[in-house]
C-alpha positions as CSV (number, residue, x, y, z in Angstrom):
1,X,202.8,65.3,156.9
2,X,200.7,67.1,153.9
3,X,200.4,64.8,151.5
4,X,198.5,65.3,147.9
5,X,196.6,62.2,146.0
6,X,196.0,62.3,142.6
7,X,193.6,59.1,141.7
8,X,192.8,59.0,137.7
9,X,190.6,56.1,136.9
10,X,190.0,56.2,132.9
11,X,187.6,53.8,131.6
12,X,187.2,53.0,127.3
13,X,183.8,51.7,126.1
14,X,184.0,49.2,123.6
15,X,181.1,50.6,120.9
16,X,180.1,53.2,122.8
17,X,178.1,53.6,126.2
18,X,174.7,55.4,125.8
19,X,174.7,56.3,129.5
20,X,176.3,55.6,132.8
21,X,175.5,56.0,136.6
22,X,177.9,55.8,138.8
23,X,179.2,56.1,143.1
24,X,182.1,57.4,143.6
25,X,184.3,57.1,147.1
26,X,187.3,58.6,147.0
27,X,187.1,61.4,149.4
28,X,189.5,61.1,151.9
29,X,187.9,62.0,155.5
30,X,188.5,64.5,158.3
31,X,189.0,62.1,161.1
32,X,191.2,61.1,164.0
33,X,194.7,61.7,162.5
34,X,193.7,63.5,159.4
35,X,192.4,67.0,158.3
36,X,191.1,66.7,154.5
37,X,192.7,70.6,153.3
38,X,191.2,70.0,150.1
39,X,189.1,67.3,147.6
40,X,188.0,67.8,144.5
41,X,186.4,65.1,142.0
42,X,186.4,65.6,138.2
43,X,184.3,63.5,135.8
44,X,184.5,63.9,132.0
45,X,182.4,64.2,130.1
46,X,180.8,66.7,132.6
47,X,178.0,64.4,134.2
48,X,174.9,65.3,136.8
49,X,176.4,64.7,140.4
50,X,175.0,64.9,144.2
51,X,177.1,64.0,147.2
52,X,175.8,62.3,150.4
53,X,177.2,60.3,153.3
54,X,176.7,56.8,153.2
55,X,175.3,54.1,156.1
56,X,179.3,54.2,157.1
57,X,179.6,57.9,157.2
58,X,181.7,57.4,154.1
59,X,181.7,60.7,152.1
60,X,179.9,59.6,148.1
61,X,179.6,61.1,145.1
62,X,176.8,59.8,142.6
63,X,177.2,61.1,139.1
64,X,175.7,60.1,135.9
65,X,176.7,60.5,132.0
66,X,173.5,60.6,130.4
67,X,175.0,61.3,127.1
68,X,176.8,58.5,124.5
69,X,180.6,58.8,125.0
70,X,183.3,56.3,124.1
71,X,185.2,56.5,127.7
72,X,185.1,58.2,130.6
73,X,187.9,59.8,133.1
74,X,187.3,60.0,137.1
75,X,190.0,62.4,138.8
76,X,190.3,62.5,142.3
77,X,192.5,65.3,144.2
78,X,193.1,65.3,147.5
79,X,194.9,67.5,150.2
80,X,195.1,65.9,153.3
81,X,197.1,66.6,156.7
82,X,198.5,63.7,158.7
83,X,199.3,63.0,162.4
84,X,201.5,60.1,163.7
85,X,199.0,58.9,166.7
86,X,199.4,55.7,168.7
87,X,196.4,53.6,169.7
88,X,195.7,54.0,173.3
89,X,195.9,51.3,176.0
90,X,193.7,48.7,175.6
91,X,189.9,49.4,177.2
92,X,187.9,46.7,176.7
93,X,188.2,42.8,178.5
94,X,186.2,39.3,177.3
95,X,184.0,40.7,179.7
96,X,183.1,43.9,178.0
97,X,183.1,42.9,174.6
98,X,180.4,39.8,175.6
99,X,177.6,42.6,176.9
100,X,174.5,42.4,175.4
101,X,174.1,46.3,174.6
102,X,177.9,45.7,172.9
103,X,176.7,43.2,170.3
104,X,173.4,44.9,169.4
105,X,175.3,47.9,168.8
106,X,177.9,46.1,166.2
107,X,175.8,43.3,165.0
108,X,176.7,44.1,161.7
109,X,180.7,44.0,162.0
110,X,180.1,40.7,164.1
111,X,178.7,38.8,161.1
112,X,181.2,36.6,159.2
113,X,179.9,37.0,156.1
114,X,181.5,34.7,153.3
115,X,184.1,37.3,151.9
116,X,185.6,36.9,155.3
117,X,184.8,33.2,156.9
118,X,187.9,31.6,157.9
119,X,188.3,28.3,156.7
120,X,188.5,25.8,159.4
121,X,192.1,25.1,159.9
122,X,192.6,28.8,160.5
123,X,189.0,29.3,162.6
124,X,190.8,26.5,164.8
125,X,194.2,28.6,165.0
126,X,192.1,31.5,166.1
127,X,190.4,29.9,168.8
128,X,193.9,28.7,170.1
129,X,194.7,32.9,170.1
130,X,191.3,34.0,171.4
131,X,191.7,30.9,174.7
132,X,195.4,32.5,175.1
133,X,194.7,35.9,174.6
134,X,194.4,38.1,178.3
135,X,192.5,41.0,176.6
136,X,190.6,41.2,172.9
137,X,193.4,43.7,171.8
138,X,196.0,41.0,172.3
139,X,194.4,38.7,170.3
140,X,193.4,41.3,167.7
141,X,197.2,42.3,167.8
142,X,198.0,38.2,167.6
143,X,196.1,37.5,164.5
144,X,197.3,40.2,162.3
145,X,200.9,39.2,163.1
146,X,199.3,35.7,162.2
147,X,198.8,36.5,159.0
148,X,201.3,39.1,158.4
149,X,203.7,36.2,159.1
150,X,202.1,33.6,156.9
151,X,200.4,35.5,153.6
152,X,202.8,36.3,151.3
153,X,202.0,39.5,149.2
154,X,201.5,38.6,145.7
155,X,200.5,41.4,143.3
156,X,197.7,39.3,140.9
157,X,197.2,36.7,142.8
158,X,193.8,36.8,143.9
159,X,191.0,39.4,142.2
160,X,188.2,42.3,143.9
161,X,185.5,39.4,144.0
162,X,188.2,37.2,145.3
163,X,187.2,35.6,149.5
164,X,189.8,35.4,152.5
165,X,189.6,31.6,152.5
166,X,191.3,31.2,148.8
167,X,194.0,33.7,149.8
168,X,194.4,31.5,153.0
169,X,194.9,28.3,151.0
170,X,197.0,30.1,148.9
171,X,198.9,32.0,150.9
172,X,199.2,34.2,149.2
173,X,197.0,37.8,148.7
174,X,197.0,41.4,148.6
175,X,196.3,44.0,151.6
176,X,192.4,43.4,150.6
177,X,192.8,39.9,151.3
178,X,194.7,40.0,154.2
179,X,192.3,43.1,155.8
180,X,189.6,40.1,155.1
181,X,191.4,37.5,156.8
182,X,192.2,39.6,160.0
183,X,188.1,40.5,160.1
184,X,187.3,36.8,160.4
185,X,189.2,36.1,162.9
186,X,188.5,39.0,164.7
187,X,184.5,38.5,164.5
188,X,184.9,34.7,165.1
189,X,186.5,36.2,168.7
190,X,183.3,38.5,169.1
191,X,185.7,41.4,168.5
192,X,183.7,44.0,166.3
193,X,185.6,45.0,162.9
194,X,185.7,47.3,160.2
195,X,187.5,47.3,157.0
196,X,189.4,50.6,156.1
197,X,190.2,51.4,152.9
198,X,192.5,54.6,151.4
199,X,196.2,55.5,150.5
200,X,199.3,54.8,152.2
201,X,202.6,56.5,150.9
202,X,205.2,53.9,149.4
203,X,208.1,55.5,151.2
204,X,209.1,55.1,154.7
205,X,210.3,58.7,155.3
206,X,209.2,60.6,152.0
207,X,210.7,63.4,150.0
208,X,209.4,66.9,150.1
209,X,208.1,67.3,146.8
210,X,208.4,64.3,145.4
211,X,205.7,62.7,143.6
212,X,205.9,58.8,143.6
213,X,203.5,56.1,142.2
214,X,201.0,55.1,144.7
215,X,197.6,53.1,144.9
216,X,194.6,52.3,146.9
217,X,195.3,50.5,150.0
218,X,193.6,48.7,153.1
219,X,193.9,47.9,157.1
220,X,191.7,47.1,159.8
221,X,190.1,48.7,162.9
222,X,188.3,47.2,166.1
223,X,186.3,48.2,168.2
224,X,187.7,48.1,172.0
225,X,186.1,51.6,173.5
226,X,187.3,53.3,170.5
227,X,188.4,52.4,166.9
228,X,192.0,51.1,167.0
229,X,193.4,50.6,163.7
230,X,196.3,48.2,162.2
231,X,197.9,47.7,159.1
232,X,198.1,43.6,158.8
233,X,200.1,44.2,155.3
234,X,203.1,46.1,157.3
235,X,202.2,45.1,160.5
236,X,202.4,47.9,162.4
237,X,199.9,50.7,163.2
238,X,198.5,52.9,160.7
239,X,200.7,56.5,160.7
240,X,200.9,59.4,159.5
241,X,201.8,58.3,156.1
242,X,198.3,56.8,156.1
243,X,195.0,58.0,154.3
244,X,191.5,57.1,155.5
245,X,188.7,57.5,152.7
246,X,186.2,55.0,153.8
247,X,185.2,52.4,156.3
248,X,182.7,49.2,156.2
249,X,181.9,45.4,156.5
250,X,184.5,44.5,153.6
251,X,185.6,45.5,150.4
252,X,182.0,45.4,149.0
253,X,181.4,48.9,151.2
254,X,184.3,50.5,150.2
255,X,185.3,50.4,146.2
256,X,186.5,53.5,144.7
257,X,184.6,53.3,141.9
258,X,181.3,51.3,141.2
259,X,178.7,51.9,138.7
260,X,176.6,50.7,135.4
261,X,176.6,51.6,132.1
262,X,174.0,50.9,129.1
263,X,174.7,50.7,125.0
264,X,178.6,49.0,125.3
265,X,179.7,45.2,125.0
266,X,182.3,45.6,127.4
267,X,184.6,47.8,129.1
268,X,187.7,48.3,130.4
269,X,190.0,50.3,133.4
270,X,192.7,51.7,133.7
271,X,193.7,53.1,137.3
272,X,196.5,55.8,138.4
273,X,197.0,56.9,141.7
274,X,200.4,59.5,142.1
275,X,201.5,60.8,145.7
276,X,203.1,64.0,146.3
277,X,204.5,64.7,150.3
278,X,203.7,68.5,150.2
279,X,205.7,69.1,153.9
C-alpha cells in the first residue's frame, strides 16, 4: 500500500508561554517493509530546529519557540510505502538466546524496568509458557495470545505514565499497555524486546482515497536472529497496513511529542492523526 499520515498536535498555553523546547518523533522510518516517500514536519510559530538520530536510530527533530506565543501547532506529513512480509522461521533456541555475547549485546531490552514488571501472578503464568515453550518464538508467540486473550481494550482506562501491572489487574488497557505487558514477559524469558511505536490503518482492506480518522499505535518486536514483530492488540503480525516511526525500551523512548515550556500555568493538547490509502 501508499498510505499518507497527517499527525496535527495543537497545544493552547494558558497565559502565555515565553518559550518552549521541544523533540519531536514522528518520522516514520525506511525500514524492513516500508519506504518513507516523503516527511515533512511543520511547527508554528516558525521555531529553530535540528534533526538527529537518536540512541535507537529513531529519526528526531528538536525545535525550539524562543518567542512568547499563546499555542503552538506540530504537523506531521508522511508518505510511506508498505509491504505485506511474514516473519521468517524461527532462528534462535534456549540455547542461543542464553550465550553470553547475546545478553551483553541486548542488556538493555533484557531489563524489566518498572513500566513493564509483571506482577507475580502473571510472572508465574509466564514461567509456565517459557517451561512449555520448544523455541523462544513460541513462547514469544504464547504470551501475546496471552494477553490478547485476557486484556480487554478500553479507550481511557489507563494514562501515558500509566505501568503494565495496573493494566494487568485491571484488565483492561490500550495497545501501550498491552506492548508493555508482552515486554515483561518476554524479558522475564531472557527473550530481548523492543517496543515499536507508529500508525496502523483502522480498516482491514482500505479505500483508495479515502481519508479515515487514525492515531498513534504500538506492537512489539524480539530479537530471535532478526527483529520479528507482532501486534499483541490484533494479534496477528504487523502488515502492510502498519507504520514504523520509532523503536525503544518502552513508551518513555518513543512519545511523539515531548518537550518544556517556560512563562504558562498550564497547558493543554489536542491530537489529530487522519489516514489517507494513496494506492
Amino acid at each position: 500500500m501508499q498510505i499518507k499520515v497527517v499527525h496535527t498536535t495543537r497545544f493552547s498555553y494558558e497565559g502565555g508561554a515565553m518559550a518552549s523546547f521541544n523533540e519531536a518523533r514522528l518520522t516514520p522510518q525506511t525500514a524492513n517493509g516500508q519506504i518513507a516517500v516523503h516527511t515533512r514536519l511543520d511547527v508554528h510559530p516558525t521555531p529553530w530546529t535540528w534533526s538527529y538520530r537518536d540512541y535507537w536510530g529513531t529519526q528526531v527533530t528538536a525545535f525550539e519557540v524562543l518567542d512568547p506565543h499563546d499555542s503552538m501547532t506540530v504537523i506531521a506529513t508522511a508518505t510511506v510505502h508498505t509491504e505485506n512480509h511474514h516473519n521468517p522461521a524461527p532462528r534462535l533456541s534456549w540455547s542461543d538466546l542464553a550465550a553470553e555475547d547475546i545478553r551483553d549485546r541486548f542488556t538493555e531490552l533484557l531489563h524489566i524496568r518498572d513500566r513493564v514488571r509483571p506482577p507475580a501472578d502473571l510472572a508465574a503464568r509466564y514461567a509456565e509458557i517459557g517451561t512449555s515453550s520448544p523455541d523462544p518464538d513460541s513462547a514469544a508467540r504464547a504470551i501475546c495470545s496471552l494477553i490478547h486473550d485476557e486484556v480487554e481494550y478500553v479507550v481511557g482506562s489507563t494514562d501515558v505514565q500509566g505501568r503494565a501491572a495496573d493494566s494487568w489487574e485491571a484488565r483492561a488497557g490500550v495497545c501501550q499497555d498491552m506492548a508493555h505487558l508482552v515486554i515483561g514477559g518476554l524479558r522475564q524469558l531472557g527473550i530481548p524486546a523492543r517496543y515499536v511505536s507508529g500508525y496502523l490503518h483502522p480498516q482491514s482492506d482500505p479505500t483508495i482515497g479515502e481519508t479515515v480518522k487514525g492515531e498513534s499505535h504500538a506492537w512489539v518486536e524480539w530479537w530471535d536472529g532478526g527483529w520479528r514483530g507482532w501486534d499483541p492488540t490484533n494479534d496477528h503480525e504487523p502488515a502492510d497496513r502498519h507504520i514504523v516511526v520509532a523503536t525503544g525500551r518502552n513508551y518513555a523512548d518513543v512519545r511523539p511529542l515531548s518537550g518544556i515550556f517556560t512563562g504558562a500555568g498550564t497547558s493543554s493538547m489536542v491530537v489529530d492523526v487522519q489516514v489517507t490509502r494513496l494506492g
